[in-house]
C-alpha positions as CSV (number, residue, x, y, z in Angstrom):
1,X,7.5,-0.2,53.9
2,X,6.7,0.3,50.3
3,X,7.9,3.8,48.8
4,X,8.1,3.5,45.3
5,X,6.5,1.4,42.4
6,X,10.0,1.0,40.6
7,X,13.6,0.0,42.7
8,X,17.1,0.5,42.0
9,X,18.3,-2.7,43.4
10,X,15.3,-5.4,45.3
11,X,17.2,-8.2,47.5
12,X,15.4,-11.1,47.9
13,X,16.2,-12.5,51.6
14,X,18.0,-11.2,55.0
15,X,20.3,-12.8,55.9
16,X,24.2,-11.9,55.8
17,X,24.4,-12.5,51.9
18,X,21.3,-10.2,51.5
19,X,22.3,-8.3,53.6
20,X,25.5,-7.2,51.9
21,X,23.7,-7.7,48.9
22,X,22.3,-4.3,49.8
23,X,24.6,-2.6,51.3
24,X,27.5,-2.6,48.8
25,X,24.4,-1.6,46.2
26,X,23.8,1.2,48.2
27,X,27.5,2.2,48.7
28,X,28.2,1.4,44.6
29,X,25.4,4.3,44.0
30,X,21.8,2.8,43.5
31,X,19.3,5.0,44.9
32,X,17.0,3.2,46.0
33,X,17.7,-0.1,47.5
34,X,14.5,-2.4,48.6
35,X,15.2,-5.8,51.1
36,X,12.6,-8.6,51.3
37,X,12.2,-10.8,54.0
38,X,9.4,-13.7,54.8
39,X,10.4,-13.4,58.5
40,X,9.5,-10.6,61.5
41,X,12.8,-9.9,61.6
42,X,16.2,-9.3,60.0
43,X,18.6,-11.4,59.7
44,X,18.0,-15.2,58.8
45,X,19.6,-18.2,60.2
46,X,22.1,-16.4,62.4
47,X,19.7,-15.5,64.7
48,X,19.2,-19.0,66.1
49,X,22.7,-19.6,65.3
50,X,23.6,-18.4,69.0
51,X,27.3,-19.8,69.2
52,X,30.8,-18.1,68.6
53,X,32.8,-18.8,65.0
54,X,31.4,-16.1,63.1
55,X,33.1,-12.9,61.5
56,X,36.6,-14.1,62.5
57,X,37.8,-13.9,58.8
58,X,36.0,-10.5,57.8
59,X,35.6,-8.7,61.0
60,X,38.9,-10.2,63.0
61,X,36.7,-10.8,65.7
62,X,34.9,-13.8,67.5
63,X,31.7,-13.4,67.3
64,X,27.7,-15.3,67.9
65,X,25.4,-15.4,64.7
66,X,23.3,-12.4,66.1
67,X,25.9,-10.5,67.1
68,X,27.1,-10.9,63.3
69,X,24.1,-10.5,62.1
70,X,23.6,-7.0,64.0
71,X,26.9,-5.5,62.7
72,X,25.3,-5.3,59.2
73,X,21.9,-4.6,59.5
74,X,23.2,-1.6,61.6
75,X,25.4,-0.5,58.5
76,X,22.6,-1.1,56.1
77,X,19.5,0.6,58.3
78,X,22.2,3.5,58.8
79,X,22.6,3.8,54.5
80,X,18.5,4.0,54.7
81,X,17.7,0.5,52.8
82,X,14.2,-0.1,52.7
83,X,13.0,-2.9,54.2
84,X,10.1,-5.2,53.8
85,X,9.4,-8.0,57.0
86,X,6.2,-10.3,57.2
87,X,6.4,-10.6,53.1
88,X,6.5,-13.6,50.7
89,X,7.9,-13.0,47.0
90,X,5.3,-15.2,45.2
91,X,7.1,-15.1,42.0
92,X,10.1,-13.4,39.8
93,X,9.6,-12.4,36.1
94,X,12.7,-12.3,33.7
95,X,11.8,-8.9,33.2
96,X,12.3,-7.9,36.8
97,X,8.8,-8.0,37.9
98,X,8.2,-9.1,41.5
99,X,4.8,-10.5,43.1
100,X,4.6,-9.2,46.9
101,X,2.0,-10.8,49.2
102,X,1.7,-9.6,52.9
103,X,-0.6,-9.1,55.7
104,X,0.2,-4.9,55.2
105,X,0.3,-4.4,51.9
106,X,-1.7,-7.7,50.5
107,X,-0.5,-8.6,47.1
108,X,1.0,-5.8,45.3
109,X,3.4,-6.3,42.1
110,X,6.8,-3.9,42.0
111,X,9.6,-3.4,39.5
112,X,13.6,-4.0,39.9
113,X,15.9,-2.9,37.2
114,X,18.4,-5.4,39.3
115,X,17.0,-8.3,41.6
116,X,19.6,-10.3,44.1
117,X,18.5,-13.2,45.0
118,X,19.7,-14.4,48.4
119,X,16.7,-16.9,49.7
120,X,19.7,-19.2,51.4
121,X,19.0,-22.8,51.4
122,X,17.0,-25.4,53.8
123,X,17.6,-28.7,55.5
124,X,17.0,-32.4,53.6
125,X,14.3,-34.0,55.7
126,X,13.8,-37.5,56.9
127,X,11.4,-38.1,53.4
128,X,14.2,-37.0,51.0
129,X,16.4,-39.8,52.7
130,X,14.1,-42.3,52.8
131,X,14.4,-43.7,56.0
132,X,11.7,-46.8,56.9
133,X,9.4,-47.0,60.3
134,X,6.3,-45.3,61.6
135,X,6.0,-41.3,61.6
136,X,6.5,-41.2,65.3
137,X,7.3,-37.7,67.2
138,X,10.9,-36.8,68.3
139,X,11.9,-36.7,64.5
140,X,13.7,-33.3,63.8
141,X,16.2,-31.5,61.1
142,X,19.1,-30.4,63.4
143,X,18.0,-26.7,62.5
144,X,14.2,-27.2,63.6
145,X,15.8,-28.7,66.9
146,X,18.4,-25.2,67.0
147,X,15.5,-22.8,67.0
148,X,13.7,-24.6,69.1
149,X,16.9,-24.8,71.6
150,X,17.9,-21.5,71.3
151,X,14.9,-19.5,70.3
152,X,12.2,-21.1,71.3
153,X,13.3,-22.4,74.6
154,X,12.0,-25.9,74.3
155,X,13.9,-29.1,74.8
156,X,13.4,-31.8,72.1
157,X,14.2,-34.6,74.3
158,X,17.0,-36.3,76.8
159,X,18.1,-39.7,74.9
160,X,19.6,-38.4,71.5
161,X,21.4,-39.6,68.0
162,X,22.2,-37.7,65.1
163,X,22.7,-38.7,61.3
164,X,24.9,-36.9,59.3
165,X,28.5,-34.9,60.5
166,X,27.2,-31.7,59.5
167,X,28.2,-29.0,61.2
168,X,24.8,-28.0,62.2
169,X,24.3,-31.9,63.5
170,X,28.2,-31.2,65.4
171,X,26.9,-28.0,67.1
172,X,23.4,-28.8,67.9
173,X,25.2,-32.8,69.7
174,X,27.5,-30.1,72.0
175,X,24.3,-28.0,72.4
176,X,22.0,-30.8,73.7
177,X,24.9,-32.1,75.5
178,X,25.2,-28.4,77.2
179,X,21.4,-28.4,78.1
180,X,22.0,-31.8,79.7
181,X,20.4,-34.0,77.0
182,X,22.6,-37.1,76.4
183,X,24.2,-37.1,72.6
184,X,24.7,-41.4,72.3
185,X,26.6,-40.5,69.3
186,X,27.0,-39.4,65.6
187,X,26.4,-41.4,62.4
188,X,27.8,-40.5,59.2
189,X,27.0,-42.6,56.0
190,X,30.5,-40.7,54.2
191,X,33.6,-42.0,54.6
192,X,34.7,-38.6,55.7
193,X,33.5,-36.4,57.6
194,X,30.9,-33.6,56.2
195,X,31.5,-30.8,58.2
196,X,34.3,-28.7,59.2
197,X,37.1,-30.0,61.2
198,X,37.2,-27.4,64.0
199,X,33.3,-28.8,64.8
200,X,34.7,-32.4,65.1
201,X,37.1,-31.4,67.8
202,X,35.1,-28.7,69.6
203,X,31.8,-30.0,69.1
204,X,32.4,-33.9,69.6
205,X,35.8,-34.8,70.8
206,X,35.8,-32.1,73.6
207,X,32.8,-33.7,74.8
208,X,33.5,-37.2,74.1
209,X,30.7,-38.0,71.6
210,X,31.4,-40.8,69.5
211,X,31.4,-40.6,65.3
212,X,30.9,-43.4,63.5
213,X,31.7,-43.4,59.9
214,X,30.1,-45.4,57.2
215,X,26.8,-46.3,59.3
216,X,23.3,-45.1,58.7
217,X,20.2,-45.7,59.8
218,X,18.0,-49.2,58.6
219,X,14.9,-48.0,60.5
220,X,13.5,-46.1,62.9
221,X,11.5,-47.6,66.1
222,X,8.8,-46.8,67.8
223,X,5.2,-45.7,66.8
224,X,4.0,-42.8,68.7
225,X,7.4,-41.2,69.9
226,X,11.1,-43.0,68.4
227,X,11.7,-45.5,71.1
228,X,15.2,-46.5,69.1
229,X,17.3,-46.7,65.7
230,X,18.6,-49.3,64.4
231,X,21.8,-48.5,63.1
232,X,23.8,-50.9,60.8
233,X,27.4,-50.2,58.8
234,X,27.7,-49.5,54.8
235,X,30.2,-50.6,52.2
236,X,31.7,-48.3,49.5
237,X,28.3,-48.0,47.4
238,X,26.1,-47.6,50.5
239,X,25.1,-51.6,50.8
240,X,24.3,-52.2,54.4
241,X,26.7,-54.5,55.6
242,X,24.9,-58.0,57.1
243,X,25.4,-58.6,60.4
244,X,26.4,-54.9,61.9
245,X,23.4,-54.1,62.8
246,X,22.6,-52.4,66.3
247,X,19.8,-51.1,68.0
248,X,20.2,-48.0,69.6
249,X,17.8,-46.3,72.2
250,X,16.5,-43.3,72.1
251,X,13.5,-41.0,72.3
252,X,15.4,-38.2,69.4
253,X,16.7,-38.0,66.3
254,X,18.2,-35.1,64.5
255,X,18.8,-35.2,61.1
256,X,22.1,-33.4,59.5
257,X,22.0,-35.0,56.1
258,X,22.3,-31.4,53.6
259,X,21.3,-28.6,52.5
260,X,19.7,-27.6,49.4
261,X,19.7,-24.0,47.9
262,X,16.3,-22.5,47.7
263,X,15.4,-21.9,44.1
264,X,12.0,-22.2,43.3
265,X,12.2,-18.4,42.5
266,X,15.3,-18.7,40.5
267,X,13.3,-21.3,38.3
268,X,10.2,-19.0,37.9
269,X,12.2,-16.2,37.1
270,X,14.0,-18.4,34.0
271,X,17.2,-18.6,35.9
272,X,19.1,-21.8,34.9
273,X,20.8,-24.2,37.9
274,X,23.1,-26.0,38.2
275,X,22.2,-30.3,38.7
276,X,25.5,-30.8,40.9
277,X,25.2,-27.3,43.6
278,X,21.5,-27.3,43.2
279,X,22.1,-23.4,42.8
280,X,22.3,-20.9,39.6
281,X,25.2,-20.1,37.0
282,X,26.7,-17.1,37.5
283,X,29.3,-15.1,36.2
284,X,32.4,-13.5,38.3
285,X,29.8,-10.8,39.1
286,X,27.6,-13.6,40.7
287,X,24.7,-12.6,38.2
288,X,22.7,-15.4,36.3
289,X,21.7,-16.2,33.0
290,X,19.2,-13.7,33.4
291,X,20.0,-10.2,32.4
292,X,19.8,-8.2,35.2
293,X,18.8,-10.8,37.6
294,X,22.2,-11.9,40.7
295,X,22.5,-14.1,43.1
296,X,24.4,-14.5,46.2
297,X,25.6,-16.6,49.4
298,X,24.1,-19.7,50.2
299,X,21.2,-19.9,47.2
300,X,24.3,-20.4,45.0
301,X,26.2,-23.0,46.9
302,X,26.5,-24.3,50.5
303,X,29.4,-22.0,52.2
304,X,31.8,-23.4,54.5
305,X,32.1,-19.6,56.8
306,X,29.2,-16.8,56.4
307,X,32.1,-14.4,56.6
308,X,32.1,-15.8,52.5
309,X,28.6,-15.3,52.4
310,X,29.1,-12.0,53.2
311,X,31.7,-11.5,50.7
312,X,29.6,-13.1,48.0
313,X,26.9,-10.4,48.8
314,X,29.1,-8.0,48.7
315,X,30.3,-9.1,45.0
316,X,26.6,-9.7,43.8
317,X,25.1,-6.0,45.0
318,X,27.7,-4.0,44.0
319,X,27.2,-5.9,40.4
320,X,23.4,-5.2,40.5
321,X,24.0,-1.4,41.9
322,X,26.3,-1.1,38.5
323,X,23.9,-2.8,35.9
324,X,20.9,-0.6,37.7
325,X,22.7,2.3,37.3
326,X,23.5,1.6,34.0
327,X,19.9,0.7,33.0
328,X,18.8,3.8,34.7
329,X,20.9,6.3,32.5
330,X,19.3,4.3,29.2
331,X,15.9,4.6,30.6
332,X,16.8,9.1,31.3
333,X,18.0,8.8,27.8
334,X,14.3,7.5,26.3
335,X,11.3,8.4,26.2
336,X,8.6,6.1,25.9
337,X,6.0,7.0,23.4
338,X,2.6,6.2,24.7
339,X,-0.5,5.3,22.3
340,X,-3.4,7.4,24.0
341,X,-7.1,8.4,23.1
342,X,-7.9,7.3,19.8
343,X,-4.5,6.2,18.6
344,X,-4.2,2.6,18.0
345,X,-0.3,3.1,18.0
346,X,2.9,5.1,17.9
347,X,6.2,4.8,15.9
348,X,8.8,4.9,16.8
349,X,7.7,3.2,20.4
350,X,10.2,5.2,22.2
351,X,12.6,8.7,21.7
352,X,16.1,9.0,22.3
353,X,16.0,12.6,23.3
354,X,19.7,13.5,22.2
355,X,18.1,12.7,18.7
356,X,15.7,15.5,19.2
357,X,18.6,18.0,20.2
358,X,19.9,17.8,16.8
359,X,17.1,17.4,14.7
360,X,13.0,17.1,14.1
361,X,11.0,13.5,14.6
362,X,8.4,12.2,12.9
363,X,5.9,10.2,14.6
364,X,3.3,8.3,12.5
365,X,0.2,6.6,14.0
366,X,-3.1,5.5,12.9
367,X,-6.4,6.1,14.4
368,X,-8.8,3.4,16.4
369,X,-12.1,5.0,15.0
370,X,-13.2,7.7,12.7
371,X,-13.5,11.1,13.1
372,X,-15.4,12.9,10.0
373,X,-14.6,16.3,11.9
374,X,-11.3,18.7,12.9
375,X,-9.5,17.2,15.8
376,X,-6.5,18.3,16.8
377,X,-3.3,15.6,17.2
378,X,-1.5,16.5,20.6
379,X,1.7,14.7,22.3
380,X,2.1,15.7,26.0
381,X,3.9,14.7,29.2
382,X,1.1,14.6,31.7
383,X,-0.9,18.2,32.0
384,X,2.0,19.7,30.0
385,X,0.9,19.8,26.3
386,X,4.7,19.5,24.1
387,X,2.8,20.2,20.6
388,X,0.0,20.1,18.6
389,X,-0.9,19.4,15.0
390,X,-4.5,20.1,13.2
391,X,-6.2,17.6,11.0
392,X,-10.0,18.4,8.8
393,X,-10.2,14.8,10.1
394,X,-8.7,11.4,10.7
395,X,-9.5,7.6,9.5
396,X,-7.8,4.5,10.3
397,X,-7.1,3.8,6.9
398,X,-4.9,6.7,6.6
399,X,-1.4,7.3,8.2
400,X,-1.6,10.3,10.8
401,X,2.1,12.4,11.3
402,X,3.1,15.1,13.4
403,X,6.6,16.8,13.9
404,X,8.2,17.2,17.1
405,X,10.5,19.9,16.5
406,X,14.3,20.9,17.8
407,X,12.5,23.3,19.8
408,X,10.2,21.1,21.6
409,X,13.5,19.1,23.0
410,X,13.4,21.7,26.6
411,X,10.4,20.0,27.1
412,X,10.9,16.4,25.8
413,X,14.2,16.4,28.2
414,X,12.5,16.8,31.4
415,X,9.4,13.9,30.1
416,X,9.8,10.4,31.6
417,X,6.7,9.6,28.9
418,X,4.9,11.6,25.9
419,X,1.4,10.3,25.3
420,X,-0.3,11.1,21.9
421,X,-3.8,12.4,22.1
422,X,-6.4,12.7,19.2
423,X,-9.3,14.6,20.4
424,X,-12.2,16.4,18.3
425,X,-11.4,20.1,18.4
């Protein structure tokens, strides 16, 4: 739920980077910490990510994605984050302005004195690989297929090859194998395998699952459901190689071919990226180009372990919980001086109250209209009038002053605005 109109520290995402994105923030002193997610639930990826290998760097155990995944949310619901589900961040100012649209709150704007973005990243699909053939069903990204496995508890199909030696495309070959689909094998266009080494022998070798580096896939067969591949073998610059072609049935195909970070926030919000990781420049405190504005986990660059997601969001929210805090304690130290009826402006635009302590402050303003009678020039914080200064009468063409005195600072301290009033006395 929404509480407040202004935020400490907004994380932008769930899952384990945003996570610890907000609970360092919290621990490293922000008061209030707000976490966005598009989803019904917390978490991200890990949820469908039901197989062991996670937390055995961080937590020294061996643990399932939710399992990880539940180990921080419990911390960060126990430090009272607030949490938004079932909400889409439509856009990111460089001023820390975010644009909210959901089903309970429609479209609402907030504020952030420190934003961490932690969106993650998503799958290449068949279109940004350029694969010829018909649009026939039984096409997946190897995540699309893991939901559905896991999640969603739907089979994709029986007869099954996989491009790309991710290790998404590794797990989901041992996965299909497990629910008694038959994997024919794994192509990888690389030289080299893409994924981690542990998936090769766990994932394929364990289960006898031929890899086939430097093949691809010429074009895909079949109209209304993929009937077959035809596979064929590359050279070093990714030339199919004449003659090694192969067709290959089968009635699935998972794609594993990359991830790209998701930035299309990071680019409204003015943050600048980075053409080889596809994610932004940060510093050593993981925050961007963009005062104010951090970024964390997989939205930066693809991560081999989410226990280093973890850490990264760890890194980036206590960062943003220190330049919060920081901005915070400027903001208690101003006050903003707000143009109010009949004043067309105020200077100086703000007060630094300490000033006030030691001596008097002029503020000068002029008038929107004319008043040819007395009126009386007040400053105020809300209902509470500060002080007051009579005039016979005031014009725009002529400068209108009034003192705020040593005296007045009791007052001034507690203000988070003073608003200058002309009214007709």
């Amino acid at each position: 739920m929404l509480t407040k109109q202004i935020y400490d520290v907004v994380v932008v995402g769930s899952g384990p980077g945003g996570v610890a994105a907000a609970i360092e923030a919290k621990k490293a002193g922000a008061d209030d910490v707000l976490i966005i997610e598009r989803d019904t639930e917390l978490g991200g990826i890990l949820l469908q990510c039901i197989h062991n290998g996670f937390g055995l760097e961080l937590l020294k155990e061996d643990l399932p994605g939710p399992g990880y995944a539940q180990h921080f949310i419990e911390e960060m619901l126990s430090l009272h984050v607030e949490v938004l589900l079932n909400t889409m961040v439509m856009d990111i100012t460089p001023q820390r302005h975010l644009f909210l649209s959901s089903k309970e709150h429609g479209y609402v704007e907030i504020e952030a004195r420190a934003i961490v973005l932690a969106m993650g990243c998503r799958e290449r699909t068949r279109a940004q690989i350029r694969i010829p053939g018909y649009r026939p069903n039984g096409i997946y990204t190897a995540g699309t297929a893991q939901r559905w496995v896991n999640v969603e508890g739907y089979m994709p199909g029986k007869e099954v090859v996989i491009l790309g030696s991710g290790d998404i495309g590794m797990i989901m070959a041992r996965r299909m194998t497990f629910e008694g689909a038959h994997v024919e094998r794994v192509l990888e266009i690389q030289s080299y395998l893409s994924g981690l080494s542990r998936n090769l022998v766990q994932c394929l070798q364990d289960y006898d699952i031929p890899l086939q580096l430097n093949h691809t896939i010429k074009r895909i067969l079949g109209k209304n459901r993929v009937e077959a591949i035809e596979a064929v073998q590359v050279d070093e610059k990714w030339n199919f190689v004449p003659g090694t072609e192969e067709i290959i049935p089968c009635d699935t195909l998972l794609l594993s071919v990359g991830l790209i970070p998701e930035n299309e926030l990071s680019r409204k919000a003015g943050v600048k990226l980075d053409p080889v990781t596809s994610g932004p420049y940060v510093d050593e405190t993981f925050q961007t180009n963009v005062p104010g504005i951090f970024a964390a986990g997989n939205v930066v660059h693809v991560y081999d372990l989410v226990d280093w997601v973890s850490e990264a969001g760890f890194s980036a929210g206590k960062s943003a919980a220190k330049f919060a805090i920081a901005l915070r304690n400027a903001e208690a130290r101003y006050t903003p001086l707000i143009a109010g009826k009949n004043v067309r402006y105020v200077v100086p635009h703000k007060l630094d109250k300490s000033t006030l302590e030691q001596e008097d402050v002029r503020l000068q303003m002029r008038v929107t209209r004319p008043i040819e009678q007395p009126v009386w020039v007040e400053v105020h914080d809300g209902e509470n009038l500060i002080t007051r200064k009579a005039e016979r009468y005031v014009r725009p063409g002529e400068m209108v002053t009034v003192i705020l005195k040593t005296k007045n600072y009791a007052d001034v301290a507690k203000s988070r605005q003073l608003t200058i009033d002309i009214n007709p006395r």
